[in-house]
C-alpha positions as CSV (number, residue, x, y, z in Angstrom):
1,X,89.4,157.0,178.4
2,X,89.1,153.7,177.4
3,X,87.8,152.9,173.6
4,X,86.2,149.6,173.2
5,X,87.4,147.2,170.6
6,X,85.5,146.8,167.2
7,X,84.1,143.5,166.9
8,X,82.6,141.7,164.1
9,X,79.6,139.5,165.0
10,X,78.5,136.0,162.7
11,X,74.7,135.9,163.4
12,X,73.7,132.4,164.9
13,X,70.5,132.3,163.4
14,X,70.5,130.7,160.6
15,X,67.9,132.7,158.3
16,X,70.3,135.7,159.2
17,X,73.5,133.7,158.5
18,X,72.0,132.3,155.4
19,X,71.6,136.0,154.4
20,X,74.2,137.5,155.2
21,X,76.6,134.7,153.3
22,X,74.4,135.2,150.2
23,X,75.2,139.2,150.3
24,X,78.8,138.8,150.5
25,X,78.5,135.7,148.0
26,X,76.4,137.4,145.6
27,X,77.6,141.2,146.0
28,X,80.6,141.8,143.3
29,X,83.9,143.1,145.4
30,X,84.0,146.2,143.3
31,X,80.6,147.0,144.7
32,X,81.9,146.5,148.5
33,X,85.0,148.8,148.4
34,X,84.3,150.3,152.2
35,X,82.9,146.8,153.4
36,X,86.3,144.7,151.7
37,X,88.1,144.1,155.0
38,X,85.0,143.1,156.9
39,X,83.8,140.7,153.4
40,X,87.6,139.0,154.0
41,X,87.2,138.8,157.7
42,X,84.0,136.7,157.3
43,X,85.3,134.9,154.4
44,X,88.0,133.9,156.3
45,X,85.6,132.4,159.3
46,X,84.1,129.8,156.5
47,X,87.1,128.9,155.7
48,X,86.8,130.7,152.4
49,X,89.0,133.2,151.3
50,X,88.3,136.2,148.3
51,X,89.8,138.5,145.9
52,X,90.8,142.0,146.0
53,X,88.9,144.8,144.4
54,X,89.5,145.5,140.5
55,X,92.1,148.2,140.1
56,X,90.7,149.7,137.1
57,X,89.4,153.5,136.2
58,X,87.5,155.1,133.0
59,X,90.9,155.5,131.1
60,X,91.9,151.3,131.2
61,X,92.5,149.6,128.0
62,X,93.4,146.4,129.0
63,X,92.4,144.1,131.2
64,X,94.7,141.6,132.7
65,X,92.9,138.8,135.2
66,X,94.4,136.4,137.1
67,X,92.5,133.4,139.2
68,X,92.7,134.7,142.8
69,X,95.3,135.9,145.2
70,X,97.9,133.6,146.7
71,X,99.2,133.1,150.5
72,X,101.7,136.0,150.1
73,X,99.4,138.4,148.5
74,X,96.5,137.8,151.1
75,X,99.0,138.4,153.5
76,X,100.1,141.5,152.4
77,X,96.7,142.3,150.9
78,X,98.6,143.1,147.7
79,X,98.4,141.8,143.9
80,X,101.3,139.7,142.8
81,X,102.9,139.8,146.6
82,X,105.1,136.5,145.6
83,X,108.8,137.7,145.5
84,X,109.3,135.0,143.0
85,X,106.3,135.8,140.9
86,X,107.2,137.7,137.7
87,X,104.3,139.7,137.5
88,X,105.7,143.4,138.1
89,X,109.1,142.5,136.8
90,X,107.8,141.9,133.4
91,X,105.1,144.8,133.3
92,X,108.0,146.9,134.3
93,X,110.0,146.1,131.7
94,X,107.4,146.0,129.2
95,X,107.1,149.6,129.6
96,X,110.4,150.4,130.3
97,X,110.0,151.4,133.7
98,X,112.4,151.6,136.9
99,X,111.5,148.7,138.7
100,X,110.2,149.2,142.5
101,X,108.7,147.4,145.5
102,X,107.0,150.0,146.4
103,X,103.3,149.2,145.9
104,X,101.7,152.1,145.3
105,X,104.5,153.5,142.6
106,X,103.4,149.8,141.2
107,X,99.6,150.7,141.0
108,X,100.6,154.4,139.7
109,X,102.6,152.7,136.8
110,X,99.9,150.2,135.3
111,X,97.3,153.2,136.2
112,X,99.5,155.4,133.9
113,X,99.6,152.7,130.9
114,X,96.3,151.9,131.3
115,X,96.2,148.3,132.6
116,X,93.7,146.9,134.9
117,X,93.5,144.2,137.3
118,X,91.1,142.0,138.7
119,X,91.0,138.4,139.3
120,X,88.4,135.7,138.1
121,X,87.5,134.0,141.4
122,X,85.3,136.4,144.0
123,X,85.7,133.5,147.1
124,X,86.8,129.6,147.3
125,X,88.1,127.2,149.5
126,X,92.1,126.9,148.5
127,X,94.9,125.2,150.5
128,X,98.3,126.9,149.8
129,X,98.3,128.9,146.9
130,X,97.7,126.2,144.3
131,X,94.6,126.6,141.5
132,X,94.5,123.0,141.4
133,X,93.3,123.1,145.4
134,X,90.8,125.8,144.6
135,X,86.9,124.3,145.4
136,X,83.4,126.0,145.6
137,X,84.5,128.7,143.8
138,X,82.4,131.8,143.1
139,X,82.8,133.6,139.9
140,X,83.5,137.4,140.0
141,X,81.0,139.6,137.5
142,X,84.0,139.9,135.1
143,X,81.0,140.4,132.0
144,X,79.6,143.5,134.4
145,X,82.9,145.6,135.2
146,X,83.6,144.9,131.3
147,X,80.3,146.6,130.7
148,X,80.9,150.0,133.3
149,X,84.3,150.7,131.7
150,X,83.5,150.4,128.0
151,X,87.4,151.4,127.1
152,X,89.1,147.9,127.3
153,X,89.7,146.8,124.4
154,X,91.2,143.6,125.1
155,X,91.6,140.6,127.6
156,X,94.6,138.9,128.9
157,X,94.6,135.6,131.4
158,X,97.6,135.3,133.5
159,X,97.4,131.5,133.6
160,X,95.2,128.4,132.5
161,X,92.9,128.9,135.2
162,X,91.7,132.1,134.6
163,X,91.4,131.4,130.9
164,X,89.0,128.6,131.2
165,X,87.4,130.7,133.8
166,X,86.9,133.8,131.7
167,X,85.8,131.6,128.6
168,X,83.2,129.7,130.5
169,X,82.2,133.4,132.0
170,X,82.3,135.4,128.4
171,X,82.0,132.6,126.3
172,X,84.7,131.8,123.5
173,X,82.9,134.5,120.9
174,X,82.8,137.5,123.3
175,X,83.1,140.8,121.7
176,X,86.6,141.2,123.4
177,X,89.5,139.3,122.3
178,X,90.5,137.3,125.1
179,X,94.7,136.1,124.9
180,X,96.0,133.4,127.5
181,X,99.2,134.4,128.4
182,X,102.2,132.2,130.8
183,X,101.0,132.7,134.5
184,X,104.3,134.8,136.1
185,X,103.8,132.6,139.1
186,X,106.9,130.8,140.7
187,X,105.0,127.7,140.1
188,X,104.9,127.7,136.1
189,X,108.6,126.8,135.9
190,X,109.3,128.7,132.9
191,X,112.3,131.0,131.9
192,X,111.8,135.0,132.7
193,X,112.5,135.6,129.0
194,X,110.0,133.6,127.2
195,X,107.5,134.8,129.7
196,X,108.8,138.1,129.0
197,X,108.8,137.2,125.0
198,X,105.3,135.7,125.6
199,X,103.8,138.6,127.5
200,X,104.7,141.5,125.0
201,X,101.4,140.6,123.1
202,X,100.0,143.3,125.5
203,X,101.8,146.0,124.1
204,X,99.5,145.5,121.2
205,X,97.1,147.1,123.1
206,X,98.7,150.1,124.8
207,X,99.0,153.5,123.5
């Protein structure tokens, strides 16, 4: 028996197209967990491509944000993908962890020292990985996840980027602190241990 293949069809009216773009635009991705693959399929046919869903439950505390998934990571459809981005290295040793590749033990560990992630960008137009390449950006509801999970108690940007972002977002008085920490990406060319040093602010914050 043969199964037909799945298919994904782009409307050619324009009305419908027009539509349909605004509901993925406009629809925050933690609000589209079932529909994610499909939102990055379409994305991906205008040349656009968009964040993952928040990992984040009612017991976080902090949340750490970054600007919006790199080559690697989109590829593997995992944060932090990068082999030469710090990210997990330094959260693992932080909480003085065994470190692992394995990506779900990874989401199990920040889960269990209740860290969140999320990114500031929903969907751009990047080439490469760079933030500097990033155009026609559209923001994620950063203020609106903050609001359903009323336990964080802090903020921290991995990077410039997603500081300005969250500070043009929030504003620079929000009722959160909000900390700008080194990005852990390859492309900051700064040594492991004052990333390391810089990052243990979080710990601040952790129970």
């Amino acid at each position: 028996m043969q199964t037909k293949e799945a298919r994904f069809f782009i409307p050619k009216n324009p009305i419908a197209l027009a539509n349909l773009n605004n509901f993925f635009l406009q629809t925050p991705s933690f609000q589209l967990p079932h529909l994610q693959e499909i939102k990055s399929l379409y994305l991906m046919m205008q040349n656009r491509i968009s964040s993952f869903p928040p990992i984040i439950d009612a017991h976080s505390e902090i949340l750490i944000l970054g600007s919006i998934p790199g080559v690697k990571s989109l590829e593997k459809q995992q944060y932090y993908a990068h082999p030469q981005n710090k990210f997990w290295k330094i959260i693992f040793e932080l909480v003085s962890e065994p470190f692992t590749e394995d990506y779900t033990q990874r989401i199990q560990t920040i889960k269990k020292y209740h860290i969140a992630l999320w990114d500031v960008i929903d969907s751009c137009e990047r080439k490469g990985s760079l933030d500097s390449e990033i155009r026609n950006e559209e923001a994620n509801q950063i203020a609106e996840l903050l609001e359903q999970h009323p336990n964080i108690k802090a903020i921290f940007c991995n990077g410039g980027k997603s500081y300005k972002n969250v500070q043009k977002l929030l504003g620079k008085d929000y009722k959160l602190p909000i900390f700008l920490l080194p990005s852990t990406s390859p492309l900051h060319t700064v040594s492991f241990e004052k990333k390391l040093e810089d990052w243990k602010r979080i710990l601040e914050f952790l129970v």
